[in-house]
Legacy VTK file of the C-alpha trace (Angstrom):
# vtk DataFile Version 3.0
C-alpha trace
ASCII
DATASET POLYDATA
POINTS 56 float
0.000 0.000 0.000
2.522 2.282 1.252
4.541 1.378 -2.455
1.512 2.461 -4.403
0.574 5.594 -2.827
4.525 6.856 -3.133
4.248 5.626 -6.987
0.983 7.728 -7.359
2.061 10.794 -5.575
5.483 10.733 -7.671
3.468 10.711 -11.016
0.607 13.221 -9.830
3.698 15.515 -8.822
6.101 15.548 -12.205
2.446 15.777 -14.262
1.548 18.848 -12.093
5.211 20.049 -13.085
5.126 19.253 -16.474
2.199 21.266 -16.917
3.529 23.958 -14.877
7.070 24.167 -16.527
5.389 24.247 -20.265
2.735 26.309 -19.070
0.045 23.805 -20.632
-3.348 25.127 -20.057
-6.024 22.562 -18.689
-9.769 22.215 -18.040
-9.630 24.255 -14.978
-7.823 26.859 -14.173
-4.997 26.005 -11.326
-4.457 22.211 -12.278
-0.731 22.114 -12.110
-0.697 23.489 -8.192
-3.651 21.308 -7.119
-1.904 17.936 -9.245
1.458 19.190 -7.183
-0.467 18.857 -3.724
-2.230 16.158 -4.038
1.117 14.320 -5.291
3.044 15.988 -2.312
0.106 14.812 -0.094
0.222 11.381 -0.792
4.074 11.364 -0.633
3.427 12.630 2.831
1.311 10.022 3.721
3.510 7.410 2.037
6.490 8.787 4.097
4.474 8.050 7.646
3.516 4.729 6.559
7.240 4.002 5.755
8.254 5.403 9.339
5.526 3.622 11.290
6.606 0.506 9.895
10.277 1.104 10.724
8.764 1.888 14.025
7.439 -1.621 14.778
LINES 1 57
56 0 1 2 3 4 5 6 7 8 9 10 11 12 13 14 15 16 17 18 19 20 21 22 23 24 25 26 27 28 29 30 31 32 33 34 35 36 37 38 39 40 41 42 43 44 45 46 47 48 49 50 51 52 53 54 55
């Protein structure tokens, strides 16, 4: 579980970068920042899992 959300948040961050760095326009308008969370977020996430195991 822990694997999958780190491979998630990894490719929701670089697309929110992509689109930022070639200034791609989207659907809506702030999709690059809210792509970048929500790949930073489940990094996060993946990052306590990792420690909590390493904790047991």
């Amino acid at each position: 579980m822990q694997r999958k959300l780190s491979i998630a948040g990894w490719i929701l961050f670089l697309i929110g970068v992509g689109l930022w760095l070639l200034n791609i326009e989207v659907a809506f308008e702030e999709a690059d920042s809210v792509l970048i969370g929500l790949g930073a977020i489940l990094l996060l996430f993946s990052g306590i899992m990792k420690f909590k195991d390493q904790q047991s």
